[in-house]
BALOBA-1460 file (C-alpha; in Angstrom, 3 decimals):
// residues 176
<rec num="1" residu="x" x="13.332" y="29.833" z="2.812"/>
<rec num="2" residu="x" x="10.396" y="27.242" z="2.838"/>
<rec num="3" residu="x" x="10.508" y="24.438" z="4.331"/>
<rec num="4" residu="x" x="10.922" y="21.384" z="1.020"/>
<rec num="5" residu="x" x="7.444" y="19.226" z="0.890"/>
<rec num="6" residu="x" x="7.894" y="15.129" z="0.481"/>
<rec num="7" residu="x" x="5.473" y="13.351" z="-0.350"/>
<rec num="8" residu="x" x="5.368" y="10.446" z="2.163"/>
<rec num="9" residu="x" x="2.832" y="7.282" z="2.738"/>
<rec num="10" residu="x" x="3.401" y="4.226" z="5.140"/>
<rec num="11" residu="x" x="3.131" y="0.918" z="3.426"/>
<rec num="12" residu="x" x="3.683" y="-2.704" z="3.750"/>
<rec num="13" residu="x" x="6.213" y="-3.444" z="1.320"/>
<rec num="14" residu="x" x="6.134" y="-7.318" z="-0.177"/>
<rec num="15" residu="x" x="9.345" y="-9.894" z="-0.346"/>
<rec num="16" residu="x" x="11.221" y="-10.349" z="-3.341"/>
<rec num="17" residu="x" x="9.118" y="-13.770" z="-4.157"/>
<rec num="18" residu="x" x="5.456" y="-12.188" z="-3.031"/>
<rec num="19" residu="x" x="6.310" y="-8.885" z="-5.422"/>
<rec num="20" residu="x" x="6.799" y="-11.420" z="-8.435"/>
<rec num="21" residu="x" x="3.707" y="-13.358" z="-7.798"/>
<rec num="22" residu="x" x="1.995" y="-9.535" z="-7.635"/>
<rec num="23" residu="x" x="3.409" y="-8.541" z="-10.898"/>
<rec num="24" residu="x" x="2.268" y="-12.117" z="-12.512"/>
<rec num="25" residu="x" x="-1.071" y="-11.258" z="-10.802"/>
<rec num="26" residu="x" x="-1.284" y="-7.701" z="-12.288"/>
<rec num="27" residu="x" x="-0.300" y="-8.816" z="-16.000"/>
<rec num="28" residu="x" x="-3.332" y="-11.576" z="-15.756"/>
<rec num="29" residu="x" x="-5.582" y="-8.631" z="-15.043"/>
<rec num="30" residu="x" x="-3.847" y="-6.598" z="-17.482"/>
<rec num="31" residu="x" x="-4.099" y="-8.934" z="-20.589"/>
<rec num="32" residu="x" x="-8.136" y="-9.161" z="-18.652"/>
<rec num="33" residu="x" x="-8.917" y="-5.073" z="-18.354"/>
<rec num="34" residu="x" x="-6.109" y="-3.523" z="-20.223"/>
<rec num="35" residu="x" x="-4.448" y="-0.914" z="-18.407"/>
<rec num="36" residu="x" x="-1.191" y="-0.018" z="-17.320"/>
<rec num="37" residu="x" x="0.242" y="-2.873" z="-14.805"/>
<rec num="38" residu="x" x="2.441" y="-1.812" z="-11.896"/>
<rec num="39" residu="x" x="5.902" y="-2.100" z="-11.981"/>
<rec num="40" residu="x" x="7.482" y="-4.668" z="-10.392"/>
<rec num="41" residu="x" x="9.419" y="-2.572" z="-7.811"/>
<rec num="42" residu="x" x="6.422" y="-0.182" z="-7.117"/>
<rec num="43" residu="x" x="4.006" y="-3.054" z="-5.965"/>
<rec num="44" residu="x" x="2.934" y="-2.280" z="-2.016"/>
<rec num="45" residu="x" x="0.092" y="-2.023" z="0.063"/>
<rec num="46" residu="x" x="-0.733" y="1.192" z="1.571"/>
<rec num="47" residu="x" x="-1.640" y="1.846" z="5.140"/>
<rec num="48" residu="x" x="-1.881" y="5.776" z="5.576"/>
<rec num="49" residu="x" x="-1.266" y="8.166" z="2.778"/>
<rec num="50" residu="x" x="-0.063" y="11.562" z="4.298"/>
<rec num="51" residu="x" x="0.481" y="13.526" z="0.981"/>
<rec num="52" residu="x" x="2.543" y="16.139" z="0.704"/>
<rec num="53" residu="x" x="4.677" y="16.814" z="4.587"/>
<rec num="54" residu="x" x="6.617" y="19.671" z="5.253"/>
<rec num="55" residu="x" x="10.201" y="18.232" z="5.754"/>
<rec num="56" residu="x" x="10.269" y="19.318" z="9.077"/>
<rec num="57" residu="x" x="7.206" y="17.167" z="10.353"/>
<rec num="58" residu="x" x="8.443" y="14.274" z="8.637"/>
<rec num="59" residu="x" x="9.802" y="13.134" z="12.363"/>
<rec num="60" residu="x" x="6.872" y="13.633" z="14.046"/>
<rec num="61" residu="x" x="5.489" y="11.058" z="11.437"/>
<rec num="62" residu="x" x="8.278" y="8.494" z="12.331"/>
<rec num="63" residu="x" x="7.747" y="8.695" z="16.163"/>
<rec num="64" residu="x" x="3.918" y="8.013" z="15.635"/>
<rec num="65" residu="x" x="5.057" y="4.967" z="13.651"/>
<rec num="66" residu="x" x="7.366" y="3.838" z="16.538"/>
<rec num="67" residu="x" x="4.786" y="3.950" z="19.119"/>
<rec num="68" residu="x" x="2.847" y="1.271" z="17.347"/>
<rec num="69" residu="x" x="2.663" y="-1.905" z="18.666"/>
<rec num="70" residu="x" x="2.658" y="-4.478" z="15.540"/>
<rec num="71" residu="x" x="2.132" y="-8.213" z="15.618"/>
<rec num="72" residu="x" x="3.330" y="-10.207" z="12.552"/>
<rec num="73" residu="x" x="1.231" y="-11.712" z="10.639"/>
<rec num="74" residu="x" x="0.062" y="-13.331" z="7.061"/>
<rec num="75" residu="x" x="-1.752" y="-11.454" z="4.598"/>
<rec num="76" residu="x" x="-3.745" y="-13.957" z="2.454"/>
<rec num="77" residu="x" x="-5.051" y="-12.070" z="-0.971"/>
<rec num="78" residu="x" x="-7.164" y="-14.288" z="-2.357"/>
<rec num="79" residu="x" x="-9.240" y="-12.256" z="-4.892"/>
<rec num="80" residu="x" x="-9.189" y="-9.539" z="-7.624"/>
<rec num="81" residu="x" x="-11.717" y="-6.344" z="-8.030"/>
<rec num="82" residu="x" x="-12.280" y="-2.941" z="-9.852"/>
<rec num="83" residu="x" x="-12.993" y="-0.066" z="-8.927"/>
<rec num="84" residu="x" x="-14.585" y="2.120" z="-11.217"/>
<rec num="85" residu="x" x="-14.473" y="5.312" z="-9.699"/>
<rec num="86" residu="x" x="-11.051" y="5.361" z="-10.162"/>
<rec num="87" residu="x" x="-10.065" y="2.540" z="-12.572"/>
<rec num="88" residu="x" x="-7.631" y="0.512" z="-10.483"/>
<rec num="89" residu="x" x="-7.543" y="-3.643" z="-10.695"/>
<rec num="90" residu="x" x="-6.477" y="-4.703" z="-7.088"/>
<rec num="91" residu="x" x="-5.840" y="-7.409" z="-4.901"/>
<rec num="92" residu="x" x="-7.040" y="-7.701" z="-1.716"/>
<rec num="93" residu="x" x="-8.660" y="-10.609" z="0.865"/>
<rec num="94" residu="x" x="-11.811" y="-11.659" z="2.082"/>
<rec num="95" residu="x" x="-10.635" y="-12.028" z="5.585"/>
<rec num="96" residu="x" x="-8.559" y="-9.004" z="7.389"/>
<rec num="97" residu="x" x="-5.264" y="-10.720" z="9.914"/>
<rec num="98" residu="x" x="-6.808" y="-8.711" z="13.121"/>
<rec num="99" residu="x" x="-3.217" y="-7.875" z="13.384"/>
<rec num="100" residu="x" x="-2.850" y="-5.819" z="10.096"/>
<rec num="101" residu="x" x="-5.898" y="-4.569" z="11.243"/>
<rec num="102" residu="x" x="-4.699" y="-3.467" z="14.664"/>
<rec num="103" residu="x" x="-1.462" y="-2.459" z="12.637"/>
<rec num="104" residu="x" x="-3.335" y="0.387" z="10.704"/>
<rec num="105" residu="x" x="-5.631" y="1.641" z="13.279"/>
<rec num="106" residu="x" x="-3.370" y="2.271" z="15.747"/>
<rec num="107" residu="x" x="-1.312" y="3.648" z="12.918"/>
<rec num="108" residu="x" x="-3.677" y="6.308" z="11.909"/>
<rec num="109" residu="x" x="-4.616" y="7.039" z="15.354"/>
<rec num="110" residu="x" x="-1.312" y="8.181" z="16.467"/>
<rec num="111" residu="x" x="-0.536" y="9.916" z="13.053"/>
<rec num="112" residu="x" x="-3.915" y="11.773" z="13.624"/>
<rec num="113" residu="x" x="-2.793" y="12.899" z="17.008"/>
<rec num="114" residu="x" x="0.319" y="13.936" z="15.878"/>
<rec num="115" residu="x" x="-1.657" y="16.480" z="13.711"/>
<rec num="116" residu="x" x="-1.480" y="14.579" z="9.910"/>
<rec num="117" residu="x" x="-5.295" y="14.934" z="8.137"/>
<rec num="118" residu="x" x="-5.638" y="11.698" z="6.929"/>
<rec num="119" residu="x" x="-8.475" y="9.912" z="4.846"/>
<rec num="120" residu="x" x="-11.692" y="9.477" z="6.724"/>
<rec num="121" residu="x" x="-12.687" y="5.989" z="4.523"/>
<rec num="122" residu="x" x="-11.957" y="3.270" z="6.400"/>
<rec num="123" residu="x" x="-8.589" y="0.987" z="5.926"/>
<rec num="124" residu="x" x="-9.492" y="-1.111" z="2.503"/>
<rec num="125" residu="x" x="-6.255" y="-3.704" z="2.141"/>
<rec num="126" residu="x" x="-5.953" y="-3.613" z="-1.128"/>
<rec num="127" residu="x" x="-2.537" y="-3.920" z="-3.422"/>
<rec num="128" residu="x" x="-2.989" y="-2.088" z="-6.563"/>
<rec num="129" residu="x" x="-2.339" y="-3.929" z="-9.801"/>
<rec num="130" residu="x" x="-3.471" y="-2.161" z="-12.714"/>
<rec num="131" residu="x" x="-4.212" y="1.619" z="-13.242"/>
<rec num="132" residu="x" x="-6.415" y="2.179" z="-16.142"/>
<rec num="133" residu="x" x="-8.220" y="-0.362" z="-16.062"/>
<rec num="134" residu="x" x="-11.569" y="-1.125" z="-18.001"/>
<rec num="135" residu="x" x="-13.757" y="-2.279" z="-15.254"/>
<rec num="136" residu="x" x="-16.363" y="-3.508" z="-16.927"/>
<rec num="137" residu="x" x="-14.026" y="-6.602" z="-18.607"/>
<rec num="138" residu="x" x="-14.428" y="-9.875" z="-16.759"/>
<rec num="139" residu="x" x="-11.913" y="-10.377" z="-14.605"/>
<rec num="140" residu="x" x="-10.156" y="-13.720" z="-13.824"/>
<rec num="141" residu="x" x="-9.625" y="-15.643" z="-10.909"/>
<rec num="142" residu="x" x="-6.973" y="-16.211" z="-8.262"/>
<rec num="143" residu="x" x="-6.253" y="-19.817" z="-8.688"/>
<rec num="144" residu="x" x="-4.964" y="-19.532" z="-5.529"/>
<rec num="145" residu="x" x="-3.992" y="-17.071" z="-2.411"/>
<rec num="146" residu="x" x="-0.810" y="-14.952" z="-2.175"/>
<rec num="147" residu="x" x="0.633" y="-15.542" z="0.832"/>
<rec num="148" residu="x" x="2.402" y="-12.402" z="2.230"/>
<rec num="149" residu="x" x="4.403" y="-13.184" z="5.627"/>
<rec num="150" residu="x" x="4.214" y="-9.358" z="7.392"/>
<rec num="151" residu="x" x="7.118" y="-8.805" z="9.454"/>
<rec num="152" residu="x" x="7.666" y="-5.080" z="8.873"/>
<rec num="153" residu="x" x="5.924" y="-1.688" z="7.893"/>
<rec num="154" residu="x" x="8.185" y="1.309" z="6.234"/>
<rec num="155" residu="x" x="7.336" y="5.049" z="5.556"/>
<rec num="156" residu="x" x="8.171" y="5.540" z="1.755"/>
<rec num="157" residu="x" x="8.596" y="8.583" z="-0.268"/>
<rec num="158" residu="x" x="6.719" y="8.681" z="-4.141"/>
<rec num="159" residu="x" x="8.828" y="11.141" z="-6.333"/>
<rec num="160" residu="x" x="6.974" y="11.988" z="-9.438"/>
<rec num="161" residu="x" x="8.348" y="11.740" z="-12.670"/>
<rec num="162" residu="x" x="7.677" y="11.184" z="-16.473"/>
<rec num="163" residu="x" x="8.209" y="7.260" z="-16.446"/>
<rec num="164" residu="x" x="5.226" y="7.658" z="-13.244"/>
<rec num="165" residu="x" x="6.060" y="7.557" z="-9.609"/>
<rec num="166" residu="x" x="9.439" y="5.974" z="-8.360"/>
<rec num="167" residu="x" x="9.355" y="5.013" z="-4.078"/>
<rec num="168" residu="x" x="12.169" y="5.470" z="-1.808"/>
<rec num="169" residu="x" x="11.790" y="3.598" z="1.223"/>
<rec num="170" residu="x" x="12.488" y="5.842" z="4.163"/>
<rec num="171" residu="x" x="12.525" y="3.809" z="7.302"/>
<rec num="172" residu="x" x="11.735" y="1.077" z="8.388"/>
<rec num="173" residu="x" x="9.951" y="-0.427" z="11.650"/>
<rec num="174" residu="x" x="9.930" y="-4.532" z="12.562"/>
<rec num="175" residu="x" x="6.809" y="-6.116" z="13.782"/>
<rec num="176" residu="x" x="7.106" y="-8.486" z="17.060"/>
């Protein structure tokens, strides 16, 4: 019998108050760009996308994620942007926390030599808003940061389905 595929990223996933002020965020670009805003309980930033893992591997991805050493820190998003390639509205900062920068190199490094391909671009912090969006619309200003506190990272599962993706967190992992 094969072994089942999941389809598994690692993320930071926002508080309860930071995910509102994301969702108010992506329904300002929305009415700006059109599109389709992200739901409120799908709003994250990623920090390695591993596809589709055989279930059996999926420890091997856990146990690179334990062996990195993460510092807390505060994300401060303080602006909006498009990419056109691939339509998406985003948040992201002007300024990466060394820490969330330390966070996701060390995180693809050990996931790499644990034997996961993963994306050669380098880490872009960005928290997707809006999917379909028109990026040639103006887009409007932050009137003022989101602050995210950082305090954890999680590995989360997408399932597919017809209403779009729906994200299980996995596990879990604290940062000191």
């Amino acid at each position: 019998m094969p072994d089942p595929v999941r389809r598994l990223f690692f993320a930071l996933w926002p508080p309860a108050d930071v995910a509102r002020q994301l969702h108010e965020a992506a329904l300002s670009l929305q009415r700006a760009c059109g599109g389709r805003a992200m739901r409120l309980e799908s709003l994250h930033l990623t920090l390695a996308f591993l596809g589709g893992v055989a279930a059996s591997c999926v420890v091997a991805a856990e146990d690179a994620a334990v062996a990195v050493a993460a510092e807390r820190c505060v994300l401060e998003l303080d602006r909006f942007a498009c990419w056109k390639h691939n339509r998406i509205a985003w948040a992201g900062c002007r300024e990466l926390p060394p820490a969330l920068g330390g966070l996701a190199a060390d995180l693809a490094r050990n996931l790499a030599a644990a034997g996961f391909a993963l994306d050669s671009r380098p880490f872009a912090v960005h928290a997707t808003l809006v999917r379909n969006a028109d990026c040639a619309a103006r887009l409007p200003r932050l009137d003022s940061p989101i602050r995210w506190p950082v305090d954890e990272f999680v590995l989360v599962e997408s399932h597919a389905g017809p209403e779009g993706s729906r994200y299980e967190i996995v596990r879990r992992w604290p940062m000191h």
